[in-house]
N, C-alpha and C positions, 0 to 999 in steps of 0.2 A: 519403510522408515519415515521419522516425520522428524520433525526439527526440534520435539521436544527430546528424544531419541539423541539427536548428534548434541543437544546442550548440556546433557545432565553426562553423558559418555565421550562425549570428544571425538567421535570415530571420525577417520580421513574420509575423504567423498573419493571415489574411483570410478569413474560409469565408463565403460565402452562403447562407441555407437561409431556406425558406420551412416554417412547421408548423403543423398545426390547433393546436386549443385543448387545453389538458388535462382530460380525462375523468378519475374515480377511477377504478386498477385495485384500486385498494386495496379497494372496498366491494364490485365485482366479486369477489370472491375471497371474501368472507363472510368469518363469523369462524374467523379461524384458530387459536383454540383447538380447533376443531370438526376442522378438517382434520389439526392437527400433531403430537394426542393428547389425555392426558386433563389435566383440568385441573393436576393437579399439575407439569406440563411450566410452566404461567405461570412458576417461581420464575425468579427469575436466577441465570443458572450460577453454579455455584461451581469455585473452583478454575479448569483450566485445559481443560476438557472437550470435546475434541472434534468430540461429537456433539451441540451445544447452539447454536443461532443466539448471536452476539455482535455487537451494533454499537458502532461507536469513532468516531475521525477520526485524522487525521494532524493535528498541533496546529502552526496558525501564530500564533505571539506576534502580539497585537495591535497592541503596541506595540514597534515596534523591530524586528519581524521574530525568526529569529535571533540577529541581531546584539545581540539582549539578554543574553547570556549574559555578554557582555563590558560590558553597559550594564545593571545588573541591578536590577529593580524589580520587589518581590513584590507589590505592592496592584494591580496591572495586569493579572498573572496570575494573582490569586487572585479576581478578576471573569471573565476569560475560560473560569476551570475551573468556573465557577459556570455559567455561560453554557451553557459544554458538558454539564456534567451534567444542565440542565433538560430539553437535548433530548435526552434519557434515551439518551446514549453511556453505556457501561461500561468504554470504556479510549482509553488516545490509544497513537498512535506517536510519540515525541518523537524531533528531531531532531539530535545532538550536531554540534559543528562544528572536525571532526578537529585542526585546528593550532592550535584556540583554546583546547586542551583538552591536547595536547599540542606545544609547540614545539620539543621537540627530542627525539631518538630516545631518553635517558634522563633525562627528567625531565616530569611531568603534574602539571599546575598544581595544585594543595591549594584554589584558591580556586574552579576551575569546578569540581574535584569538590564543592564545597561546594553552588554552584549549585545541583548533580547532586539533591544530595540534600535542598534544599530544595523543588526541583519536586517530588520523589519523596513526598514528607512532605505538603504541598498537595494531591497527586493521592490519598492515601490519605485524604486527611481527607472528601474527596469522593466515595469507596469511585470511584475512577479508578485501572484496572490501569495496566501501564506495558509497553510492548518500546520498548527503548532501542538506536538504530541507533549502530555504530560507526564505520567507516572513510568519514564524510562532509566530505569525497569530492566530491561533486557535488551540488548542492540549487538545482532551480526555473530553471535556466539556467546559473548562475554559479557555477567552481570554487574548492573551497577545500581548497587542497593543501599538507602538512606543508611545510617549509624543506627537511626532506630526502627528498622523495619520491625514487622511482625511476619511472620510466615504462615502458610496458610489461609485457613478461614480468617482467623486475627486479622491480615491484614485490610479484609472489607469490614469486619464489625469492631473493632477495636475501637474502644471511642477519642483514645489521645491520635492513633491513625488517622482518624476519622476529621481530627479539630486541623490536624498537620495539612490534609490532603485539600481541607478546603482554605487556608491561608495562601496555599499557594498555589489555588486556580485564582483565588483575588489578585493577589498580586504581581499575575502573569498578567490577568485580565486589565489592569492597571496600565501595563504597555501594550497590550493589543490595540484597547479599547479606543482610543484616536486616530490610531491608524485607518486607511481607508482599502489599504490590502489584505485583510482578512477574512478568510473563509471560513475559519473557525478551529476549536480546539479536539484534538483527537485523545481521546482519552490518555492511551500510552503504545507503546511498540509493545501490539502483544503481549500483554501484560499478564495473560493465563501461562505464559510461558513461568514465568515468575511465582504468578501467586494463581495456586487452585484452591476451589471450593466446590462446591454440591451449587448446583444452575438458579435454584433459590434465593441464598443466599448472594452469589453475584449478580443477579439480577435487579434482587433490590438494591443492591450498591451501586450497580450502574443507573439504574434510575433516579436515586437521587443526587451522581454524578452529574449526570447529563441537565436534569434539572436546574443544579447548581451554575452549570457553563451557561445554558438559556439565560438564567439571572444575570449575570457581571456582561454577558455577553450575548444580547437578545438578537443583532441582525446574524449570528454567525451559523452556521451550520456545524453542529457538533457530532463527531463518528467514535465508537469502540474500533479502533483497529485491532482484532484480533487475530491471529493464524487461522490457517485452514480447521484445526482440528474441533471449535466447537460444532460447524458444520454437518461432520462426518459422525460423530461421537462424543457420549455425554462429559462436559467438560466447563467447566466454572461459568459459563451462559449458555442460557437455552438459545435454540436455533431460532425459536417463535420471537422473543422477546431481541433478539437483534436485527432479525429481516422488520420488527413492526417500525425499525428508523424510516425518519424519514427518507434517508439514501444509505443503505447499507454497502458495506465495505467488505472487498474479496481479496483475499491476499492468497496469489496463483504461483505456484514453483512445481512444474511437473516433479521436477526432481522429489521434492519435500512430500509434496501429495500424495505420491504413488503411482504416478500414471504411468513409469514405465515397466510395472510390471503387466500394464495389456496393451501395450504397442510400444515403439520406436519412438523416439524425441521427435518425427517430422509425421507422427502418425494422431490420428485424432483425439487419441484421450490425453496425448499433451497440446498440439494446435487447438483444438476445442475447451483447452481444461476453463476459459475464462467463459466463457459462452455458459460450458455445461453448472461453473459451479452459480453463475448468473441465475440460470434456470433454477433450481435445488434452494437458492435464498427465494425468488419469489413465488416458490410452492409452499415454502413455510410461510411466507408474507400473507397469499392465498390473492395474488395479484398478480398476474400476467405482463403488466406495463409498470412496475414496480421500480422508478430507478436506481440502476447499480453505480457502483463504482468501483473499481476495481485500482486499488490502492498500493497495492508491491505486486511488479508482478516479473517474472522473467527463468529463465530455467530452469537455473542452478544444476546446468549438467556441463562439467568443466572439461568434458572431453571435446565439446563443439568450437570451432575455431571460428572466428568474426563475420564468417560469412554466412558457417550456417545460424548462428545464433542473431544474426539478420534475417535470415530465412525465417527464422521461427518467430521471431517477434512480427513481422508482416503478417504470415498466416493467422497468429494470434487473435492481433488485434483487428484484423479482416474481420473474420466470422467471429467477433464479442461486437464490433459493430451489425453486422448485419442479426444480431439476437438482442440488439438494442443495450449495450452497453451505455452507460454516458458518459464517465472521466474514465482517464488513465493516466496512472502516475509509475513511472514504470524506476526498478529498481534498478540500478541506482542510476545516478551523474555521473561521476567518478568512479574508477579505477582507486582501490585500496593502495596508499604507498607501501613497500615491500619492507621496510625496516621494524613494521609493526608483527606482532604477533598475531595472527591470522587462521582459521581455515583457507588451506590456500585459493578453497574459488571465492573467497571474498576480493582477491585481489583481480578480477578478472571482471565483473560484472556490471563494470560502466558502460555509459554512451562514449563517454571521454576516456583514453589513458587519462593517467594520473599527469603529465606535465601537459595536457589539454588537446590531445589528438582526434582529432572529432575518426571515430571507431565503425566500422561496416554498421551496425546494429544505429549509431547516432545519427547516421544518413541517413537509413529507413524510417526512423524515429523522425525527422525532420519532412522527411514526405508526406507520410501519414498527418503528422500535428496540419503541415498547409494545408493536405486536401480536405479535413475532415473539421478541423477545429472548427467552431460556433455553426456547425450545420446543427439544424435541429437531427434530435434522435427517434428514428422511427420503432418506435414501441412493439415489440411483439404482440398481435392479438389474440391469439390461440388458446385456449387453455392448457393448462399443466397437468402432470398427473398429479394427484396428494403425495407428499412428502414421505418418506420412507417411516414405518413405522414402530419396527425395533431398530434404532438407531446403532449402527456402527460401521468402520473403514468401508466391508466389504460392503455391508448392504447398500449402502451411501454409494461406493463408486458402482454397484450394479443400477444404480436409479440414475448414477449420469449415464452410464453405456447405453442403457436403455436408450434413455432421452438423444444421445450422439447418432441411434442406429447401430455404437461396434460391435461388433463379434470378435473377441480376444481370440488369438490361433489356437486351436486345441481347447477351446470350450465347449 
């Protein structure tokens, strides 16, 4: 099953898993000043640096969700950016919420760009960068779609679409653009989720998307966040045409991916899933030292209790560093408050409960960002094998198994 699967169908998550205890890989690994380089590697990156570990999160409002934007209270969120800086993040991906921001194809609200740019102002006061997602689109289950969308194809070739989508990359750009926290804008959350087309036709839209963000916003670094699934299977962008970013973007959920139909949650084709799908973008890139980033990433298997789902994010993010990841913004900040309507592992999938409990998985998460943040990343040299070549689920996860070494039981 894939996430497009539980949006369009609502099915409840239920996974079973049985898992030892958690062992440190962290202290196994020694100090990795030792391993990463020399000490001057400790500083934290500056700028927008590539070749530098960064860890982040994907920020969920504590209060309100989202839906803060429209219910707005800065003493809430200027506790939660507290929060998150302790556990030494250096940047969020915040969420915008497309028709709340924009309600009609020529006019964008003056008061959530104020919002905009008072999160913006907060997260700088915290030295917290910013990549601000646009066409959201789809967020955590539930859609939120302009009054005048167009579905489908329409919505990348429509030309009043087309006039809407660029008014309000300006005039987000308009509050970015002074700011001195910006890493840049993200297309949308998964926005294939939302709107499918043939990898053509998305393609050239992303490209003149992306185009367009380079314009209003030339020092930024701009990514398509999409799901796992154009990856694996043909799906409104080609694989070639997103690894050829400059830093492409991996969104890992063993859960969502599949991996545990060939191992267990603490077994490698979910601890490996960020490594493997690392690997599989820079086969399509046709680059071995290609950097990744890996932009949501975290189980989504709600039978794992804090400890082990600390356990799995250590492993994880272990071995995506040793295959030369370079950010990580792990899903989410926050704990979903329980009065909202939810799949229930949304409410589960913080570093923080929701009233601000820094959570097993927030620890580990605070260990890893001190030990690792602004070392340089050491590159895979190796070559890859070519990218899979009828493209889909299975053949996809047989080219990561391959690349892992697994042998699923009973293969």
């Amino acid at each position: 099953m894939n996430r497009r699967d539980f949006l369009w169908s609502a099915m409840q998550v239920g996974v079973a898993s049985s898992v030892a205890g958690s062992t440190s890989l962290l202290a196994k690994h020694g100090d990795p000043s030792a391993v990463r380089g020399a000490s001057a590697d400790a500083a934290p990156p500056k700028g927008r640096e590539l070749g530098r570990h960064r860890f982040g999160v994907n920020y969920t409002p504590s209060k309100n969700w989202w839906f803060c934007w429209n219910e707005w209270d800065a003493d809430p969120i200027k506790r939660d950016l507290d929060a998150i800086a302790s556990l030494g993040a250096d940047h969020l991906r915040i969420l915008l919420i497309w028709p709340y921001f924009q309600p009609n194809p020529k006019w964008i609200s003056p008061l959530h760009l104020e919002r905009l740019d008072q999160l913006l102002t907060l997260m700088g006061e915290r030295e917290l960068d910013a990549v601000v997602t646009v066409f959201t689109g789809q967020l955590s289950g539930w859609y939120f779609l302009p009054p005048f969308n167009k579905t489908g194809s329409d919505f990348y070739s429509d030309e009043m679409m087309g006039t809407a989508q660029e008014l309000f990359i300006r005039q987000l750009a308009r509050v970015m653009q002074p700011k001195n926290n910006i890493i840049g804008f993200d297309v949308g959350n998964e926005i294939n989720t939302c709107w499918s087309t043939e990898p053509r036709v998305g393609d050239a839209w992303m490209e003149k998307m992306l185009a367009l963000m380079g314009s209003v916003c030339p020092e930024g670094l701009h990514v398509n966040g999409v799901d796992e699934v154009p990856w694996f299977e043909a799906n409104t962008f080609s694989p070639q045409a997103l690894a050829a970013a400059p830093m492409p973007v991996i969104h890992c959920y063993p859960y969502w991916s599949g991996a545990l139909k060939y191992g267990g949650p603490m077994d490698a084709p979910s601890t490996k899933l960020l490594a493997a799908m690392a690997a599989l973008v820079r086969s399509y890139a046709g680059d071995p030292r290609k950097p990744i980033w890996a932009e949501e990433f975290n189980t989504c298997i709600e039978a794992l209790n804090e400890k082990q789902q600390a356990e799995w994010l250590e492993k994880a993010v272990l071995a995506a560093i040793d295959s030369g990841v370079s950010w990580f913004s792990y899903w989410d900040s926050h704990d979903v408050d329980r009065k909202f309507e939810f799949n229930s592992l949304e409410y589960s999938l913080g570093l923080l409960t929701n009233d601000g409990r820094v959570k097993e998985q927030g620890k580990i998460f605070k260990r890893l960002a001190d030990a690792y943040r602004g070392k340089t990343v050491m590159f895979p040299t190796h070559p890859l094998p070519p990218p899979p070549v009828n493209r889909s689920q299975e053949v996809s996860w047989r080219w990561m198994l391959d690349w892992m070494g697994w042998k699923p039981v009973g293969a």
